[in-house]
Every structure is written in structure tokens, then in C-alpha cells.
N, C-alpha and C positions, 0 to 999 in steps of 0.2 A: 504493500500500500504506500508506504514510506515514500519507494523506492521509487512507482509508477510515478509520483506527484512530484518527485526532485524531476526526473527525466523529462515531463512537460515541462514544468517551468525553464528547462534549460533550453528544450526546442522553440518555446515561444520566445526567450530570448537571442536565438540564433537566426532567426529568420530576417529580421529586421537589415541584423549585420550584413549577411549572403546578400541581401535584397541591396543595399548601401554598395556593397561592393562589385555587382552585377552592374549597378548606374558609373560607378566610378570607372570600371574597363568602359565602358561606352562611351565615356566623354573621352578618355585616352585614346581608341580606334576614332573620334571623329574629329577633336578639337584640334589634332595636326594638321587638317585639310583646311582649317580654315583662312592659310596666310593663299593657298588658290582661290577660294570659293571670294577671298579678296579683290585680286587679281580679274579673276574671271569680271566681275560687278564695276572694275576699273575701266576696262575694256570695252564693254558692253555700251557703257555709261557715254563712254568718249565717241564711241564711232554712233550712238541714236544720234549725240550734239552734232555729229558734223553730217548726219544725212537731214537734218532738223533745216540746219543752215544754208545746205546746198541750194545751187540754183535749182533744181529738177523741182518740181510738181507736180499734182495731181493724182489718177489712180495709180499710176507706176510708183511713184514718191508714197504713198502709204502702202502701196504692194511690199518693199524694199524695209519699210521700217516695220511689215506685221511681222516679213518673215526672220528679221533679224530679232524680235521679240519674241518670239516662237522657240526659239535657240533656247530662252532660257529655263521654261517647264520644259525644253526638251532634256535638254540635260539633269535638273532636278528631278524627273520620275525613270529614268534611262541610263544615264548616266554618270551620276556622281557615287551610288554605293558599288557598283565595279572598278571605279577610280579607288572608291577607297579600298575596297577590300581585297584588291589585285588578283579580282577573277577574269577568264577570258572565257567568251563562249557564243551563242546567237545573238544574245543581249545588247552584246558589244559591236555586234558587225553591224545590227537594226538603227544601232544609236547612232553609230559614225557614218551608214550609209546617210540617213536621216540629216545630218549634220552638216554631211556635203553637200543635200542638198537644201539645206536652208540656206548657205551661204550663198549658193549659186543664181536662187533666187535675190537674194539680196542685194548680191553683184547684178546681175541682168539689169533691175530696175533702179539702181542707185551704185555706181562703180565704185564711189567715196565707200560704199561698208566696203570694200576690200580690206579695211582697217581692222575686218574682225578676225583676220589672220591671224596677230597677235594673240585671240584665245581661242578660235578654233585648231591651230596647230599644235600647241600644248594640251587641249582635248582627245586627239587625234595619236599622239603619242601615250600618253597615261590609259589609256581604254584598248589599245590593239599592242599586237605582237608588234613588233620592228617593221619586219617585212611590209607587213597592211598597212600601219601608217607610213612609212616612207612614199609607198603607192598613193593613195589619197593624198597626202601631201604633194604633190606633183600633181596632184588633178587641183588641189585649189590653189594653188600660186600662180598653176597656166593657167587659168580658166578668164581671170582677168585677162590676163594678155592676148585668147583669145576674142575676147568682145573686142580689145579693142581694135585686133587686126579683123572683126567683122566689119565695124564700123567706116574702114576706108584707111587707119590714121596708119603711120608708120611705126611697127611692131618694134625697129630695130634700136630705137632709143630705149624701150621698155622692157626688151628682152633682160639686160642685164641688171636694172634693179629687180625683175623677176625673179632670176636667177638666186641674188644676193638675198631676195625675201626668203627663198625656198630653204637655199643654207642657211640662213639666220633663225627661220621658221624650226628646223630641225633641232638646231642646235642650245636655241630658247624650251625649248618644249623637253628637250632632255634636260636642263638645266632646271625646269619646274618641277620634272620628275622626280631626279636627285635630290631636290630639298627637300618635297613632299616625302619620300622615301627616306631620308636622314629622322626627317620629325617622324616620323611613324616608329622609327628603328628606335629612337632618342624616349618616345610615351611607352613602347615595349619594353624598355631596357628599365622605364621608372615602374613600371606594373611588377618588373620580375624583383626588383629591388622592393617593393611595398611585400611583398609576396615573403620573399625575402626574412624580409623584417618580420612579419609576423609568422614562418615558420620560425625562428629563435624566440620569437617571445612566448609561444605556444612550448617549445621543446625545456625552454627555462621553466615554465609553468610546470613542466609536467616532471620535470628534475627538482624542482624545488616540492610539490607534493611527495614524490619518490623519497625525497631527504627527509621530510617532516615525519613520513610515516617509519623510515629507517631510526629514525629516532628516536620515537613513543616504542617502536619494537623492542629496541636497546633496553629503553628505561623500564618498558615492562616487566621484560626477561630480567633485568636488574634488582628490581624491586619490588614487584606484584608476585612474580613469579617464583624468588627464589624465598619471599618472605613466607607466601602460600605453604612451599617446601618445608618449610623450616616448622611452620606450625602441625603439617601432617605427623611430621615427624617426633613432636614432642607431644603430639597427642598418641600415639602409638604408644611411645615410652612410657606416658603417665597411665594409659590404658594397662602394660604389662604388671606396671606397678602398684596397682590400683590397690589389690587385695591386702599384700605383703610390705609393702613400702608405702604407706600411705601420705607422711611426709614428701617423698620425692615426687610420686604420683603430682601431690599438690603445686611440689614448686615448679615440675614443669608444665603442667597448667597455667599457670602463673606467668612461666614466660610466653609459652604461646601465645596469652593475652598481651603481654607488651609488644611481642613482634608482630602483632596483630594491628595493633596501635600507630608500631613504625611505619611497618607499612603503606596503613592509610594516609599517613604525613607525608612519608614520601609519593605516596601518590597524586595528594594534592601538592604539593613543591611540581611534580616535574610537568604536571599540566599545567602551572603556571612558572613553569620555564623559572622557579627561584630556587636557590641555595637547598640541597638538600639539607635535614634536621640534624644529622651527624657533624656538619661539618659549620655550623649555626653557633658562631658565642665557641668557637676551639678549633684547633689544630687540625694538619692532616694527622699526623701523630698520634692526638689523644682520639681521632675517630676511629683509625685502623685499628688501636688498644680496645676500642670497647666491641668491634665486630668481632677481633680476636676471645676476646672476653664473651661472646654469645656463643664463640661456636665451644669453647669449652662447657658452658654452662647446657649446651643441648646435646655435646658427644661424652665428655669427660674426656677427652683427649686433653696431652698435656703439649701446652702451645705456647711457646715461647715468641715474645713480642721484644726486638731491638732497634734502636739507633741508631746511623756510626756518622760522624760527624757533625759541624756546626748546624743546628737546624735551621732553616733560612723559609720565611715568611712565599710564599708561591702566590701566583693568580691563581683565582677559585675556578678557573674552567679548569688547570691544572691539578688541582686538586681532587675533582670531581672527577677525571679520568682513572687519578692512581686510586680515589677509594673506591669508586667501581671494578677496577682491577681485581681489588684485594675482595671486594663481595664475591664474584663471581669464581676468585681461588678457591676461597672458602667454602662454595655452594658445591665446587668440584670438588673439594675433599669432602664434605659432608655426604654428596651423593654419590660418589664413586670409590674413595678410598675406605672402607668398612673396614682393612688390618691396620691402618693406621694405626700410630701410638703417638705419634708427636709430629707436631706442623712448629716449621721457625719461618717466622714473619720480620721481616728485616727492610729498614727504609735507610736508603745510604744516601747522606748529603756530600757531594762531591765539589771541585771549583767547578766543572766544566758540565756538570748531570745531575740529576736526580736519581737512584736507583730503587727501584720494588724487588722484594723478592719474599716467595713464599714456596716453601718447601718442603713438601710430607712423605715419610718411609712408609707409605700407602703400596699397592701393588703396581701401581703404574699402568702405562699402557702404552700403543704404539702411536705417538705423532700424528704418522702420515693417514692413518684410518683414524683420526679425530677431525681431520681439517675442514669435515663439512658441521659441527658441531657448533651451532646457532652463535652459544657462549663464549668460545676461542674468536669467532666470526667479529662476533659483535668489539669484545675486547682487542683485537687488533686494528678495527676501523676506528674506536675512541682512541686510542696512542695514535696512529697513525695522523688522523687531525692534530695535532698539534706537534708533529715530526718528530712523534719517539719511535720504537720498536718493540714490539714484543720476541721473546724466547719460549720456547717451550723443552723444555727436556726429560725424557719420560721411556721408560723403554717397561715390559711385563718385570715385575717381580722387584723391582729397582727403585720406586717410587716417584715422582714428580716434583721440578721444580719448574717453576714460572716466573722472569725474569723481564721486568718493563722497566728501560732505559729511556730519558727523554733527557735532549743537551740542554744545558744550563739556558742559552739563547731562547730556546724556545718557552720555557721556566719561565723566563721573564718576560715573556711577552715583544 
């Protein structure tokens, strides 16, 4: 139920975004086109003023300027989304046949629109293959020059600005291409980079959930987990003793009830990301002493707790690493080591380290068939953060030492 009603809410909040960024490519595929669709309206504009102004009159004089009007829904429902989307097909030959012949019309009745060269040429190339506009384009640059060797006049003055239109015609019209095609490549390039961007902000998102959850795991297995352990366990013992021993019976009751206690403290500490209680108003020193001090009081194992050097004051995220260390030693002798007789708990203040070590003549075990083992897991990724090491040394019948190094640098922060 829970479950159903997170997973709406989250689809009702996705759609909106998809829908936002569905509109955002679409200005990106269109808004490049617009230094043409400029251009084109340039052109257009220029050569109605000067069939406006011409001597010429009458039906011909508005034959000339409908069909030169006509050009521009021809192109807008024909021709501008093949421009943009750089498809080729019937679409394309209907548009530019269509094209040639509005200008031709154009020309016939008004010679001045020959001025719409300028954007029928660059139409002409962005809408066809090479070949077909190269073609077309030699039918509208001569086409003028046909009228006007119909008319009677002399062609041969006219041939060569002809000519010089035709190349310039060509060479204009790839030159609109290229830019057009740079801005499309230039809004592709900003779509792949937005895209970009939010596949790393999504992949962060989902690394940083990943970490958050890696780390309620830790603290569980830390302290819900090994505290739960720790109470089965003294409820077992007080259950054996129940009848005959009634005294111990009680006092481990009694612990079970305070590490019952602990626990729930540490539980609320680590969900609010504060100081664990051990380590609250005292040392790492006097905390490791009093874990030390549980696990005797719940095995009767004899557990020696040392010192060796100046004890020097640590950051409490450092601190919080080496007494989860020493919890999780402790949890592994308490649940693995049963011939144990004695654990040595040793904190060594160095100039250049810190050192842990906890060491029990327990039966040991093999290393390598431990390495998937949630607890070793978890304790070498808390040293690891803050650039210490762990050790592990343990072979069958030999017992275990566990050994967490972290360099003085990192100590201090």
C-alpha cells in the first residue's frame, strides 16, 4: 500500500519534468534555424520593395508580387521542417520543383524579383542532395537571362553577371548551410551536455543513497545487531542458571537490561548522525575499557585492556571508527571464539599512528573464507575512510588477532 502510493507520487512528479524537457529539445532542433528563417524574411522583404517600386504595372505587376508571396507559405508548410531536420525525399523535390517555379513566374512578370535568388538559392541547397540543387540552380540564374534574350536585348553583357550570380548563388547557399548546420551541431552538443549533467546528478543521487544506506547497515550491524547478540546471549546464560545460580541468573538479567538500554541510545545517536553514548563526557580509552569490561561480565573470559604511549586527544569521527572496530572484535570473539580464555585489547599511541589491536587464543579461523563476512566488510570500509588499514590474522586452532592502523595525519584531520 505504502509502496503503491510513494511510486504515484513519484510518477506524477516525473511527468511534468519529461514533458519540460520534451519542449526544451524542441526549441534546441528549431531555435538554430532561426538566424535563416531571418534571412529568408530579409530577402523576401527587399525584393516585394523593389517590385513595389518598379516601373511595371498592372495584372503582370500583381501576377509577379502574388507569386513571389506565395514562396513564403510555400516554404513554411513544404519546406522549412526538411531544412530543419535534414530529411530528403518526394517532399523535397515537390517543394523545390514548386519553388522554381514561383520564381519563374515572378521573373516573367516582374524581372527586378530576380532579386529572390538570394533566398531561393540557399533554399534550393539546404532541401536537395548537391546534384539536384546544383541542377535547379542553373535553371534559375539562366532563366532571367533567358527572358531577356526573348525580349530582343543583348544577352552578352548579362551573361557574365549571370554566370557570377550562379557561383555566388552556390557558394552563398552553402555558406547558409554551414552555419545553419554548425548551430544545429552547437544546440546538439548543449542537449548532450544538459543530458550530461543530469546523468551525474542522477548517478550522485543514487551513490549518495547507496552510501547513506551503507551506513545505517554498518551502524546496525554495529549496534542493533551485535547488542540484540549480546542480550540472547545473557538470556541463555541466566536461563541455565536460573534454578542453581540464582544470583548470576539475576545479574545477567540485569545486564541484558542495560545493553538493552545501550543499544536503544545508540540507536537513536546514529539516526541522528550524533556522538555515540560511549564515547559522550570520555575517552576512546575509557570507552574500549568499559566494552572490554561487558564482554567479561557476559563470557567470564579474562580480558586484558592496555595502553602504550602518550594518549593524545583524536577527532571523534576517528574515534568512532577505532570503537566500532573494537565492538565488532569483541562481537567476533563473543560469537565465534567459545575456547577462548583470554582477549588482550591494546591501543598504541604512536608519533606517526594510532594502533588497535585485539587478540584472542580463540580457535581461529581461515582469513580468506571470512572475506565475505558482512562485519570484517563493514570494518575495513570505516578505516578505510579515513586512510587507515585493517589486519586480520587468524589461521584454525591458533587464534585471532585484528590489527587497525590509521597514520597520525589522518588522526588529525
Amino acid at each position: 500500500m505504502d509502496t503503491c502510493g510513494r511510486g504515484t507520487t513519484d510518477d506524477v512528479r516525473v511527468r511534468p519534468e519529461a514533458n519540460g524537457r520534451q519542449s526544451e529539445e524542441a526549441e534546441l532542433r528549431i531555435g538554430w534555424f532561426g538566424l535563416w528563417d531571418a534571412f529568408f524574411a530579409v530577402s523576401y522583404l527587399v525584393t516585394s520593395v523593389l517590385l513595389f517600386i518598379s516601373a511595371d504595372s498592372g495584372l503582370g505587376h500583381s501576377l509577379a508580387i502574388g507569386a513571389l508571396t506565395l514562396i513564403v507559405p510555400w516554404y513554411a508548410m513544404l519546406g522549412r521542417r526538411p531544412m530543419i531536420e535534414k530529411t530528403y525525399g518526394p517532399r523535397n523535390l515537390v517543394f523545390a520543383f514548386g519553388l522554381v517555379l514561383l520564381f519563374c513566374i515572378t521573373t516573367t512578370f516582374g524581372l527586378i524579383g530576380s532579386f529572390a535568388l538570394f533566398a531561393v538559392s540557399p533554399m534550393l541547397i539546404m532541401s536537395l542532395p548537391m546534384t539536384w540543387a546544383v541542377g535547379l540552380l542553373g535553371v534559375v540564374n539562366l532563366f532571367p537571362l533567358t527572358l531577356v534574350w526573348a525580349d530582343g536585348a543583348d544577352v552578352w553583357g548579362v551573361l557574365a553577371i549571370s554566370l557570377l550570380s550562379f557561383a555566388l548563388s552556390i557558394l552563398l547557399g552553402l555558406w547558409i548551410k554551414r552555419v545553419t548546420q554548425q548551430s544545429k551541431e552547437r544546440a546538439q552538443l548543449i542537449e548532450e551536455l544538459r543530458r550530461s549533467r543530469e546523468r551525474v546528478a542522477r548517478l550522485s543521487h543514487e551513490a549518495g543513497i547507496s552510501a547513506e544506506r551503507e551506513r545505517l547497515a554498518r551502524e546496525i550491524h554495529d549496534t542493533l545487531a551485535q547488542g540484540l547478540t549480546s542480550i540472547i546471549s545473557l538470556i541463555h546464560a541466566a536461563e541455565s542458571r536460573m534454578r542453581d545460580e540464582p544470583e548470576q541468573a539475576a545479574g545477567h538479567l540485569s545486564r541484558a537490561g542495560q545493553v538493552a538500554k545501550d543499544s536503544l541510545a545508540e540507536a537513536r545517536d546514529f539516526v541522528a548522525a550524533r556522538t555515540p553514548p560511549t564515547l559522550r563526557g570520555g575517552s576512546l580509552v575509557q570507552a574500549v575499557r568499559r566494552h572490554a569490561d561487558g564482554l567479561v561480565a557476559e563470557t567470564g573470559l579474562d580480558v586484558r585492556t592496555s595502553v602504550h604511549g602518550q594518549e593524545a586527544p583524536l577527532p571523534m569521527p576517528v574515534n568512532v571508527v577505532l570503537l566500532r572496530a573494537v565492538q565488532e572484535a569483541i562481537a567476533n570473539v563473543r560469537k565465534h571464539a567459545g575456547r577462548a580464555r583470554g582477549v588482550d585489547v591494546e591501543v598504541t599511541f604512536e608519533p606517526d599512528a594510532v594502533r588497535l589491536l585485539i587478540r584472542d587464543d580463540g580457535e581461529g579461523f581461515d582469513p580468506d573464507d571470512a572475506q565475505g563476512g558482512y562485519g570484517l566488510r563493514g570494518m575495513r570500509a570505516r578505516v578505510a575512510e579515513i586512510d587507515g588499514t585493517v589486519t586480520i590474522g587468524s589461521r584454525p586452532g591458533a587464534g585471532t588477532t585484528v590489527e587497525v592502523h590509521i597514520p597520525m595525519e589522518a588522526a588529525r584531520g
